[in-house]
N, C-alpha and C positions, 0 to 999 in steps of 0.2 A: 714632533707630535707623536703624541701615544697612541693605539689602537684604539683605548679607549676614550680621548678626547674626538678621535675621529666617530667613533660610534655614537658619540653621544651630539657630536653636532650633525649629525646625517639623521639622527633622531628627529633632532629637534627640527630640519628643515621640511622634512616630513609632516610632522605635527603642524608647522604652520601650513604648509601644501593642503593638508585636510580641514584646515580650520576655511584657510580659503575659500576650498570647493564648498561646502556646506554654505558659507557667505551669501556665494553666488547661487546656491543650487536653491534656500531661502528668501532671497530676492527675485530669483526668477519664479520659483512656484506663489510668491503672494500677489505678482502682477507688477511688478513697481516699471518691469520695459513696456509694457502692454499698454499702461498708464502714460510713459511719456512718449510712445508712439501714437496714441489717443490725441494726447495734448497736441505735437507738433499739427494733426490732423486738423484740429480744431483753428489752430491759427491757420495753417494753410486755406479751410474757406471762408475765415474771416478775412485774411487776405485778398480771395475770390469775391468773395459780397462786393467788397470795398473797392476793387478793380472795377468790378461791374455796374457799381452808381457812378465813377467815373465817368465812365464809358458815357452813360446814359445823359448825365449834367454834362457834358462835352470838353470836360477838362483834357490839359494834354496829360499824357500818360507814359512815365518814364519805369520800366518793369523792376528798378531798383526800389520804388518806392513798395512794391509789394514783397520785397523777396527777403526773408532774415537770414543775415549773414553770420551763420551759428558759430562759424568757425573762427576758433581762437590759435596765435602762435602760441607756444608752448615753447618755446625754441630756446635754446641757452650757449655759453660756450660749452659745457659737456655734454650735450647732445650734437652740435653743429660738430664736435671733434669725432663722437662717437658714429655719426654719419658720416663723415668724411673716411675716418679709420675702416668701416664697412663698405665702403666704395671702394676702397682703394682693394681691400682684400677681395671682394667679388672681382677686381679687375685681374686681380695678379692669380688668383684658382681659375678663372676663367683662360685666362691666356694659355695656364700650365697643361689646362687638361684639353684646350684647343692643339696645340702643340704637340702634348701625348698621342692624341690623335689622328694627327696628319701624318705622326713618325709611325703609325701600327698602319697606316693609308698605306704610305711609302714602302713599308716592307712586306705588304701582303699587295702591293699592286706591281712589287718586279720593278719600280722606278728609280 
């Protein structure tokens, strides 16, 4: 690779890095999170209403009935590997620099 194909792709990752920010920095000043934290608001006491005539008519009341379960897997093999891959390196930087450690313990405690 050439100086200049490296310059020109550090450019360009740049340019998209800025286009990004502005994305976000555009969608957060017109309100669009404010909005779907509004909304989730809104179902949550329609949830609460609806808990609460429950209550009142005497039905039984099971709290999965009120609660949305927002959360989606996202999961794939390249991320279930890419998590795997980062576990394992947290485990093995974690070990090295516990280890570093105990040996800088050991030669400043004379043992």
């Amino acid at each position: 690779m050439t100086k200049d194909s490296v310059a020109k792709g550090f450019k360009l990752i740049i340019i998209v890095l800025f286009f990004l920010f502005i994305a976000l920095y555009i969608s957060n000043s017109t309100g669009r999170f404010e909005h779907e934290n509004y909304r989730r608001m809104v179902l949550t006491r329609e949830a609460i209403e609806e808990f609460e005539e429950d209550v009142r008519q005497g039905r039984n009341i099971d709290i999965r009935n009120y609660l949305d379960d927002t959360r989606s897997d996202h999961s794939n093999a390249l991320s279930n590997t890419g998590l795997m891959l980062s576990q394992r390196t947290e485990e093995i930087i974690g070990g090295t620099i516990n280890g570093i450690f105990r040996g800088i313990y050991r030669l400043l405690s004379n043992q």
